[in-house]
N, C-alpha and C positions, 0 to 999 in steps of 0.2 A: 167298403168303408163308407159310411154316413158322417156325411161333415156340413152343418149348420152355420152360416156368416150371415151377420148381422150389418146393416147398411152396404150391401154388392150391388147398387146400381151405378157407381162412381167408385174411381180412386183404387185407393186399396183393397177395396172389399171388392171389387169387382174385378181387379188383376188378381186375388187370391182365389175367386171363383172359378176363372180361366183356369189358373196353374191346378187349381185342383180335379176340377175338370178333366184335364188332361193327364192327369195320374190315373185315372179309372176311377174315380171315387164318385159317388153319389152324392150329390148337391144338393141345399136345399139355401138357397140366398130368400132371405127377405128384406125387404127396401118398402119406405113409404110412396114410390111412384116407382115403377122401372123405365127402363129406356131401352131404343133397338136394339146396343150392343149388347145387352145383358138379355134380352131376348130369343137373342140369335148364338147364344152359347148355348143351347141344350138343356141346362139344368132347371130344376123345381123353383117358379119363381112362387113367392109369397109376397104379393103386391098389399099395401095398404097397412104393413106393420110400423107405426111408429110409438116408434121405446119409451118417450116422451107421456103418453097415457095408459098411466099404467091400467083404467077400468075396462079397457078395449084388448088387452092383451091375450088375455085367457081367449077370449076368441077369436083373434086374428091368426094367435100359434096354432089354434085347435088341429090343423092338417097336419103337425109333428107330432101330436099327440099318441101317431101310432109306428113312432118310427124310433129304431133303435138308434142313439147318436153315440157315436165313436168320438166326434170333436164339433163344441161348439167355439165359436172363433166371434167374442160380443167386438164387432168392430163399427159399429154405428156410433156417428161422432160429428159438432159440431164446435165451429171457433169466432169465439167474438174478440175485441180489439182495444178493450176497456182501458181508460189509463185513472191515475186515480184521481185527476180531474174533471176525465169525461166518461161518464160510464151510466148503463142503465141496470135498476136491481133485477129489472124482468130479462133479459138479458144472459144476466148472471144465472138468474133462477132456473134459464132453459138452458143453459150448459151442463146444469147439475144435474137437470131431470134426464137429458138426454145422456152426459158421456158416464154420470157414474152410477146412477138412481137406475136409468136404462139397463142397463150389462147386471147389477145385480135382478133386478127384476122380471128379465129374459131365463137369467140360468135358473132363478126359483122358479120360475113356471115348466123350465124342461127339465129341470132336475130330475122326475122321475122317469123320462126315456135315457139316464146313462147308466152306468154299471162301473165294478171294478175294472181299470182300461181303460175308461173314457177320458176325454181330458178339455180342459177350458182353455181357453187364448183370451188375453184380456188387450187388445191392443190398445196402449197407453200412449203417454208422449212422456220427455225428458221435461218438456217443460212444470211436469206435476214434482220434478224433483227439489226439494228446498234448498240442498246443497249445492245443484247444479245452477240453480236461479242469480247468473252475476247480471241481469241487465232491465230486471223489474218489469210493470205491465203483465198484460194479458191477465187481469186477474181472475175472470170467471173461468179461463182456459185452464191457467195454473192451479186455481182452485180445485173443480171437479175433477182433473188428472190428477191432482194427489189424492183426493177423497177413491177415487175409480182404485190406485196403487191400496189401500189402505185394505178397500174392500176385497181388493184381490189375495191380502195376506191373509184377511181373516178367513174366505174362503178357501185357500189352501189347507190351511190350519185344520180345518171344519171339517173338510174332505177327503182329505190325507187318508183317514182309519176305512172312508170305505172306498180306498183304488183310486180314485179320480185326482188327476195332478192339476194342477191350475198353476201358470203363469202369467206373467205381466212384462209386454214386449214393446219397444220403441222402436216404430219401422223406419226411423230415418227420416231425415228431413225433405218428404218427397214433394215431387213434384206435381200438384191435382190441384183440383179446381176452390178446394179449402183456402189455399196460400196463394193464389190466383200465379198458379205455376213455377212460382218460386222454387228453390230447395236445389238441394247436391244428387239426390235418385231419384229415378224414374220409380213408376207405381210396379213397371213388372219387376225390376231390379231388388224393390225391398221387399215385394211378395216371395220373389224365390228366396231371399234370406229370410223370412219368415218362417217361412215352410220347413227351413234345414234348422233352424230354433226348436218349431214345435213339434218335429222331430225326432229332436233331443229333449222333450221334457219329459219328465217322468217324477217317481214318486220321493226320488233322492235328491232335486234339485230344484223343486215344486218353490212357487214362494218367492222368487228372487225377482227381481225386475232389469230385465237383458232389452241390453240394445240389438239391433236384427244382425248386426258385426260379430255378434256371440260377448262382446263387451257387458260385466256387469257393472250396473249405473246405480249410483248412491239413490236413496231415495230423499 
């Protein structure tokens, strides 16, 4: 199994790394700097990819370019703090390039190493949900996470007819270096519910947006 994670030098993509890792599956993490730990897990690093520029992309993936992907998992993601008194539009603008702009622009460039079988992981946050939003703020976070949800339905939609299931998954409000440790789970705790998620996705349930609980979350 070929499995492709998007931001695994920290966090969650790097505890998803791990866990996958150790299932026997072939790795292919890319991160814009890596670090020792991610290093020193064995798997295919792809240093220097950031989602953020899309004219750099085509050639930063070019080394997947000959690799059959069973699961791309767009987990590169950042969080600014905006309120609607204090907030910067540049800011805003790199939450969008990266968490929703980013993940679409990843899987059109690898779209053609998947096949019938393959499958996308879009990892989102609740915070992109409108119904769930009772406490305001974070607007360029809540922003792009809905934009990221939206683009993930249309890509289910889109992909459905040729095999490829796409999801949109909320790992929980973990605890990394994003939140300055804050949160209820640890990074390996919502990676392993992650992995029992996108496990379960496939081409009948394609489309929804789940919490790592298996809870599905309003959009």
């Amino acid at each position: 199994m070929n499995v492709v994670i998007t931001g695994g030098n920290r966090g969650i993509g790097l505890a998803l790394t791990k866990q996958y890792k150790a299932r026997g599956a072939n790795v292919f993490t890319t991160c814009r700097n890596s670090c020792d730990e991610l290093n020193n897990t064995g798997v295919t690093i792809i240093n220097g990819v950031d989602v953020s520029q899309p004219d750099s992309l085509p050639e930063k993936l070019a080394p997947l370019m000959d690799v059959d992907i069973d699961l791309l998992i767009n987990n590169a993601g950042v969080l600014g703090r905006e309120s609607l008194n204090d907030w910067d539009p540049n800011t805003i603008d790199y939450q969008f390039r990266v968490n929703a702009l980013g993940a679409l622009l990843v899987t059109q460039a690898l779209l053609p190493r998947m096949t019938s079988g393959s499958k996308i992981a879009l990892i989102s946050s609740r915070m992109g949900s409108m119904e769930d939003n009772s406490s305001g703020g974070y607007y360029g976070y809540r922003m792009s996470k809905a934009a990221l949800n939206a683009a993930g339905v249309s890509m289910a939609n889109d992909l459905k007819p040729k095999g490829i299931a796409v999801g949109v998954f909320h790992p929980g409000f973990v605890q990394t270096e994003m939140v300055n440790g804050a949160g209820d789970i640890d990074a390996d705790t919502s990676a392993q519910k992650l992995l029992a998620r996108i496990d379960e996705l496939n081409l009948s349930n394609c489309g929804r947006f789940i919490h790592s609980n298996g809870d599905v979350l309003p959009w």
